[in-house]
C-alpha positions in Angstrom: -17.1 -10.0 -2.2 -15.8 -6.7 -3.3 -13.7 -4.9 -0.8 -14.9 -1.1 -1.5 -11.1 -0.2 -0.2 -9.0 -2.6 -2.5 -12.0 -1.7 -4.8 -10.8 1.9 -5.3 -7.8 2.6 -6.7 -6.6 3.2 -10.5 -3.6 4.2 -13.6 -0.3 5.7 -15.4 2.0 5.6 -17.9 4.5 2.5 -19.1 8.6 4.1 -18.9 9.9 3.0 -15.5 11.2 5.6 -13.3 14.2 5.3 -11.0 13.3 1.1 -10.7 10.0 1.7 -10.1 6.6 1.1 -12.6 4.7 4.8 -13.2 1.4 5.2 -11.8 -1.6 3.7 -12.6 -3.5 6.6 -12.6 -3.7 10.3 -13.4 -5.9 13.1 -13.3 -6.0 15.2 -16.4 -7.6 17.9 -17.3 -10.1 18.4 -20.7 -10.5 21.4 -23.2 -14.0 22.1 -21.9 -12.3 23.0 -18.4 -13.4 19.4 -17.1 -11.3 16.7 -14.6 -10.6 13.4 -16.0 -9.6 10.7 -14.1 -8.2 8.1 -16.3 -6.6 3.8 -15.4 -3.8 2.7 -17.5 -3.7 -0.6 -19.4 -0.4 -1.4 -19.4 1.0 -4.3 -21.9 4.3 -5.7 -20.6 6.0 -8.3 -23.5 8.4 -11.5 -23.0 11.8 -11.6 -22.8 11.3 -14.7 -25.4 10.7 -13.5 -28.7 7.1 -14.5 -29.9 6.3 -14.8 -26.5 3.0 -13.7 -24.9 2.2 -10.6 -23.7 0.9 -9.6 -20.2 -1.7 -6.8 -20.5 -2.0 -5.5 -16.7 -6.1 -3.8 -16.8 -6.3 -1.6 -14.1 -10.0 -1.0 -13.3 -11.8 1.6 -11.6 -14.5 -0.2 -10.0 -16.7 2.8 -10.3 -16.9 4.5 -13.9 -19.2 5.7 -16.8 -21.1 2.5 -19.3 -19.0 3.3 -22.1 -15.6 3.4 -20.4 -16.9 -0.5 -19.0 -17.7 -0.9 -22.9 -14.3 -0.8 -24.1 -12.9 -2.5 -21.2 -15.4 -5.5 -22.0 -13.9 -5.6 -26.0 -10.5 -5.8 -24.7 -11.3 -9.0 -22.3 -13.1 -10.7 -24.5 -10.5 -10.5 -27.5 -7.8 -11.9 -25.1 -7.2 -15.7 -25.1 -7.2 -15.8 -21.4 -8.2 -13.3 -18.1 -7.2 -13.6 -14.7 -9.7 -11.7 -12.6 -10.0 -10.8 -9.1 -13.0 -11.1 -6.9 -12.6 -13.0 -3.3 -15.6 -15.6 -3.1 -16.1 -15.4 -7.2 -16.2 -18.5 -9.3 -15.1 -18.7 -12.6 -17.8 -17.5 -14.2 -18.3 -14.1 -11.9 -19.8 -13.5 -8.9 -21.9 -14.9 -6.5 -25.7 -14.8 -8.5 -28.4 -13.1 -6.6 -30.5 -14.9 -4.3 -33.9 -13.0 -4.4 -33.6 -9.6 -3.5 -30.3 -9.7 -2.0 -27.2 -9.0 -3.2 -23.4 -9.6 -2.4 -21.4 -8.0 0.7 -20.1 -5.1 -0.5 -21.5 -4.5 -4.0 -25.0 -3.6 -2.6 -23.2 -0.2 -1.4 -21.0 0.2 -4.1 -24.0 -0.3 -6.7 -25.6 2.9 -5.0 -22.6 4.8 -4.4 -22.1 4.6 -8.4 -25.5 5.3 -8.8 -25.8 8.3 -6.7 -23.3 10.1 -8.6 -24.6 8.7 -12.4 -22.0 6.5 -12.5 -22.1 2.3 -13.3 -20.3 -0.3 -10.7 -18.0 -2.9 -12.7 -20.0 -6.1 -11.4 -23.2 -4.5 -13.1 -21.4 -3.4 -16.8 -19.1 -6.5 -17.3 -19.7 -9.9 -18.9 -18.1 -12.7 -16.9 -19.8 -15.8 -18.6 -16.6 -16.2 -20.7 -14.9 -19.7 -21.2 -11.6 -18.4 -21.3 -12.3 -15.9 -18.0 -10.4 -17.3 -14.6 -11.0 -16.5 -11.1 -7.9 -15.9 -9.3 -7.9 -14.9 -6.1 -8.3 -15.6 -2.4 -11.2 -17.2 -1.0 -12.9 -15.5 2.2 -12.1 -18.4 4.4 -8.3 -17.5 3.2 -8.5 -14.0 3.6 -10.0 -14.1 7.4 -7.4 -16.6 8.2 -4.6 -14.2 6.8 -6.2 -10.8 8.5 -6.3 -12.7 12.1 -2.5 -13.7 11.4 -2.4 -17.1 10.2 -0.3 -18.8 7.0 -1.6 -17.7 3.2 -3.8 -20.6 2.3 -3.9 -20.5 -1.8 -7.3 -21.4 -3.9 -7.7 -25.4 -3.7 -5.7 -25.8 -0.5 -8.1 -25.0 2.0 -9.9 -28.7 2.5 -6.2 -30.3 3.1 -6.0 -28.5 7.2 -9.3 -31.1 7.8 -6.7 -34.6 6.8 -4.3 -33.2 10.0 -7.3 -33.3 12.0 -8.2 -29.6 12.1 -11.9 -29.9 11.0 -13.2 -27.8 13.8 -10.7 -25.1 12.7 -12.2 -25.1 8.8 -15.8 -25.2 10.2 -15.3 -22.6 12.4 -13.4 -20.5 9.2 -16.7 -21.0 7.6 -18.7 -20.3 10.0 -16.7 -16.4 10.2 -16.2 -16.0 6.3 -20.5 -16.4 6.7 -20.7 -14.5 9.9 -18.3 -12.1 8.1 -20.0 -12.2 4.3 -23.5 -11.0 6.1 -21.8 -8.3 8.2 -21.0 -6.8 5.0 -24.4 -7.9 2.9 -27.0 -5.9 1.4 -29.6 -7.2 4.4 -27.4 -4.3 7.1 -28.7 -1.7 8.4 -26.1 0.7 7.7 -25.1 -0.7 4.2 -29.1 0.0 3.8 -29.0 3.3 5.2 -26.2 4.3 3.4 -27.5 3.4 0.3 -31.0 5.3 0.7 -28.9 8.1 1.2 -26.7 8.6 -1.4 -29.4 7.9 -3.8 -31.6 10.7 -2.4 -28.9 13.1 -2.6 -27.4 11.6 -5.9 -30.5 13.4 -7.5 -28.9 16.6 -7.0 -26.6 17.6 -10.5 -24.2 19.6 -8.0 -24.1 16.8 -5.3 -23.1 14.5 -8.0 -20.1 17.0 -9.3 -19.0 17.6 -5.7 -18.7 13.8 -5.6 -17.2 13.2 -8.4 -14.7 15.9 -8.4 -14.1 14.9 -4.2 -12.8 11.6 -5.7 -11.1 12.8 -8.6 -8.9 15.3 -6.9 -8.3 12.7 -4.0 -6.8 10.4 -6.7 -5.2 12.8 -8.2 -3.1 13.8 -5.0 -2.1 10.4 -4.3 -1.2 9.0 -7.6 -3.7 6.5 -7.3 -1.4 4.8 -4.3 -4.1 3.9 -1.7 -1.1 2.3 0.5 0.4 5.6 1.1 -3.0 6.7 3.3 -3.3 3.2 4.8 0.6 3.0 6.2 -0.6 6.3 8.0 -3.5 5.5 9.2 -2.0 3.0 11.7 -0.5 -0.5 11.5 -4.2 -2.7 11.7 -5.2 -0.4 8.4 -1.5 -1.1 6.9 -2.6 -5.0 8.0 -5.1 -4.8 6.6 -4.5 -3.2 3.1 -1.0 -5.7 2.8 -3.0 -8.8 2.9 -5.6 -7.0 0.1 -2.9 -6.2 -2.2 0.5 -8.6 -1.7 -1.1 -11.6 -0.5 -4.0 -11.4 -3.0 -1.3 -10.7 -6.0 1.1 -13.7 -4.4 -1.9 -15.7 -5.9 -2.8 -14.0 -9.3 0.9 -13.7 -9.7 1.1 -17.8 -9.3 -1.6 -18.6 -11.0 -0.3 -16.5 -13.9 3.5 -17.6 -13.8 2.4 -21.5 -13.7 0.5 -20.7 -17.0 3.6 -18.6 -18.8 5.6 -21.3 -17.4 3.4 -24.2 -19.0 3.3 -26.2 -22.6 1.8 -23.6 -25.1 0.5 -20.8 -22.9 -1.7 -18.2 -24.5 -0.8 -15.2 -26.6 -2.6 -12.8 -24.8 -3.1 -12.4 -20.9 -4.7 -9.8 -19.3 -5.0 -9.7 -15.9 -8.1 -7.8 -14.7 -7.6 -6.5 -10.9 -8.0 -3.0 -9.2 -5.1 -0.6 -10.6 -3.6 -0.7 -6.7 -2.7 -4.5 -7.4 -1.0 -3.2 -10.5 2.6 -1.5 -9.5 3.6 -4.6 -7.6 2.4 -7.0 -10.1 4.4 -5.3 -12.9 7.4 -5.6 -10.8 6.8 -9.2 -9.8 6.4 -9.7 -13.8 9.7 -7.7 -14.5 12.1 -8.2 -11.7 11.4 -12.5 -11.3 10.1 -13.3 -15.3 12.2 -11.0 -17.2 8.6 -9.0 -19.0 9.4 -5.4 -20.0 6.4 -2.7 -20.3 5.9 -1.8 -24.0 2.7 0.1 -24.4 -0.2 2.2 -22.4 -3.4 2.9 -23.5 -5.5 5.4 -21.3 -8.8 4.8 -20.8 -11.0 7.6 -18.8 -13.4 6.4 -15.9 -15.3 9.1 -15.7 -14.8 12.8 -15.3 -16.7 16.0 -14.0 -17.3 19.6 -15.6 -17.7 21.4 -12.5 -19.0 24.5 -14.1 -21.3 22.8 -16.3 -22.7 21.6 -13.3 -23.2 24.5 -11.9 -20.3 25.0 -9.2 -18.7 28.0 -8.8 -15.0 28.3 -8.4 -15.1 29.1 -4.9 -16.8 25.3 -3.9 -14.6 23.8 -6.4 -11.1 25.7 -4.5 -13.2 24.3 -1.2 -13.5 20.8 -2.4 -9.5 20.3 -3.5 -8.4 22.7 0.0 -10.8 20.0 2.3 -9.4 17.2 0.0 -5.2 18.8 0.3 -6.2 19.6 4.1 -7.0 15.2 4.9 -4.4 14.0 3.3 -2.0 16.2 4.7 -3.2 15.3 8.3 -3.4 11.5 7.6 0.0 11.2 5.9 1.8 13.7 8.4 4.6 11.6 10.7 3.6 11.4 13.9 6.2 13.3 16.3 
């Protein structure tokens, strides 16, 4: 499963600034008047020298094949990956079964595709020996969003020994009910889908699209939690047990390996550019790491003249775009 909201959010730049990492994202602009938006991959090195070295790979879960293409290169030369994906084995995500595809991904897949984009599950290569899933599991994440204790990977079959079996069957019974609220068989995930790949044949629709996103990015810095705080406390719930609790357990899994007889070289750690602030401050604050390099890679990007908009939609699309987030993130008197 591949929440679409922890699913978008991106990059920055590698000086820290007043205690805090930079951004993990930023909108630039390109010499032929096009918007860029462009995910940081940070590399953060041991306080040991020879140590290895943390590469933190922010992904946009929504981008052009050849930005996926150099991501790919970078995962497979490192000697291990730590990748997110709730429900994911080690080897990727759930295969296909028939015509059906995973929760989430089924309206992602035509979101990406109604704007001539790729979706990450559909670019990258996860049949690698040295890739690792790390992340929560759906039964843990329902447990978590209705209040209950952060169960880590492995964990979850120990509740049935206290004589709690009902409880885990009826966990699995809502991570199913809960997986097939969200799969490719509903009606609105359907309808949504039909629809943005009718319209996603129209050049300007996809700009508008793109360029919506972009400049929505670009106003927040790529920090999704500053929309979800406002947008009440079950949305600020919600997006806390996304990111913290779901980097509590990449950021376990990661420090038991640093931590262990020989660990690897190179790590990168493959997650949504959200998780990435807190995880590089986890990595500097409690393990002593220290950011040493960026490397920018671009997502995708939009020439909105090329595409035939005229300056008066494009000052529309960032005045709608300034307008929302103003009124979300407003205090409330």
């Amino acid at each position: 499963m591949h929440n679409l909201l922890g699913s978008i959010a991106f990059l920055a730049c590698a000086c820290w600034v007043s205690g805090e990492p930079a951004p993990y994202l930023r909108v630039t602009d390109d010499k032929g008047g096009g918007r860029m938006m462009q995910v940081a991959v940070r590399t953060l090195v041991s306080p040991k020298d020879g140590g290895p070295q943390v590469t933190l790979l922010g992904v946009s879960h929504l981008g052009d094949s050849g930005y996926y293409e150099k991501i790919q290169k970078k995962l497979d030369a490192a000697d291990l990956v730590l990748f997110e994906g709730v429900g994911f084995e080690d080897d990727g995500p759930p295969k296909k079964d028939g015509d059906d595809s995973s929760a989430v991904s089924g309206l992602q897949l035509s979101f990406a595709r109604s704007m001539g984009l790729v979706f990450q599950l559909e670019a990258i290569r996860y049949d690698r020996p040295h890739f690792r899933n790390s992340d929560i599991s759906p039964e843990a994440l329902i447990t978590r969003l209705e209040g209950g204790p952060l169960v880590f990977p492995g964990k979850e079959g120990s509740a049935g020994k206290e004589g709690t079996t009902g409880k885990e069957q009826k966990g699995n019974l809502q991570s199913r009910e809960f997986a097939k609220a969200l799969s490719g068989n509903s009606f609105i995930f359907k309808f949504l889908g039909k629809t943005l790949s009718l319209f996603g044949k129209n050049p300007q629709f996809r700009a508008m699209m793109k360029l919506a996103i972009i400049e929505t990015f670009g106003s927040i810095e790529g920090d999704v939690s500053r929309l979800a705080a406002a947008s009440g406390p079950g949305m600020e719930k919600f997006m806390r047990v996304l990111l913290e609790d779901r980097n509590t357990i990449v950021f376990r899994d990661l420090r038991k390996v640093l931590k262990g007889k020989n660990p690897p070289k190179s790590i990168v750690v493959f997650y949504g550019a959200a998780h990435m602030a807190d995880l590089e401050n986890r990595l500097v604050e409690k393990m002593g790491f220290r950011p040493d390099s960026d490397e920018w890679l671009t997502a995708f990007g939009v020439n909105p003249k090329e595409a035939g908009l005229s300056a008066f939609e494009v000052g529309l699309v960032r005045k709608m775009i300034r307008m929302q987030i103003q009124k979300i993130t407003k205090p409330k008197k």
